[in-house]
N, C-alpha and C positions, 0 to 999 in steps of 0.2 A: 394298196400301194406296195405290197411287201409280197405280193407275184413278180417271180421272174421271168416267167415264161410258161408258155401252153401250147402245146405242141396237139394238134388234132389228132393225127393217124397214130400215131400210139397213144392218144386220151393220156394225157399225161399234163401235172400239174409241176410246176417249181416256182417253192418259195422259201422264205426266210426265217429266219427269228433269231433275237438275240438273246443268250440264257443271262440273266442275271446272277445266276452262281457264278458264272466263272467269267463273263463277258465278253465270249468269245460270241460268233455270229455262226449258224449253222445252217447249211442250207439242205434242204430235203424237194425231193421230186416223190410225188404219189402218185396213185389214179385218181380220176377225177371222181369217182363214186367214196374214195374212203380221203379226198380231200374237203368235197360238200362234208360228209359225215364230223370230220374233226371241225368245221366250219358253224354245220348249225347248233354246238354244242355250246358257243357264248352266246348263241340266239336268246332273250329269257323268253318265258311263258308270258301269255294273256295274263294282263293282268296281275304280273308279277311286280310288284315297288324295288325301285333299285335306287341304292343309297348315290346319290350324285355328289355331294361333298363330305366329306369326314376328314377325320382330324385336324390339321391347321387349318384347312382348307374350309371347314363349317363356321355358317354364322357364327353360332357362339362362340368361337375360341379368336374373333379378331382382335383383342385385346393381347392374348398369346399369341400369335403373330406380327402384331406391330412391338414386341420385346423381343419375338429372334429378329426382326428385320435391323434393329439396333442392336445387336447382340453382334448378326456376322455384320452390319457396316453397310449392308444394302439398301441402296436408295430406292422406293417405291416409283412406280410410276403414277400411280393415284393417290392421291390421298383418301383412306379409308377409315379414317378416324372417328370415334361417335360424335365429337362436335362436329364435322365438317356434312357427316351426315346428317343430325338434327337441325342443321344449320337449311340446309337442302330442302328437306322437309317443311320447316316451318315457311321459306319463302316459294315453295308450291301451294301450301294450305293459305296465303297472303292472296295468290294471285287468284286459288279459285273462293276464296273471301268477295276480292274485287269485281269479280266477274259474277256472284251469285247477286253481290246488291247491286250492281248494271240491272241487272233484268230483274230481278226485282223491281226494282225502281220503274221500269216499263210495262212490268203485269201487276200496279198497283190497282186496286180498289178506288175508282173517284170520290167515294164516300170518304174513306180514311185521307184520303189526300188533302192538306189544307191548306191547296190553291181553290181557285173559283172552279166549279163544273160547269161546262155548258150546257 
């Protein structure tokens, strides 16, 4: 999304990026050989593990984030809380509680069962 344009007959690539140092937006035109090149270089490897949440952002620090969330005054849109999640939990393990003694209860043994057997 951060292509501005592609020009064929001069193989030519223009796109963006915003610097964080200074926050300015700079725009560059390449070739299209040394724009793949800086392109496959966020590619990772086979088989490489990439850290998908860290910092506030990891499970374990949601307790540290629901105190900055109070802290700047921001209202959540979820509730993320350990009760509301344990809460969550527990009435999914109810329901498949409910549903294991359902069938259960239908691939009984007539032996153990103490109705009449025909």
């Amino acid at each position: 999304n951060r292509i501005t344009e592609y020009n064929k007959e001069s193989k030519t690539v223009s796109w963006f990026y915003n610097d964080h140092k200074d926050e300015k937006r700079h725009d560059v035109t390449d070739n299209v050989i040394d724009f793949i090149t800086r392109l496959i270089i966020h590619i990772p490897d086979y088989h490489f593990l990439t850290t998908r949440y860290y910092g506030f952002y990891a499970n374990a620090s949601k307790k540290t984030l629901d105190k900055v969330h109070v802290l700047l005054g921001i209202k959540k849109n979820k509730d993320y809380s350990r009760e509301t999640r344990t809460k969550a939990l527990k009435t999914k393990l109810n329901k498949l509680k409910y549903r294991t003694h359902l069938i259960d209860s239908f691939n009984r043994d007539p032996i153990q069962c103490k109705c009449k057997a025909t």
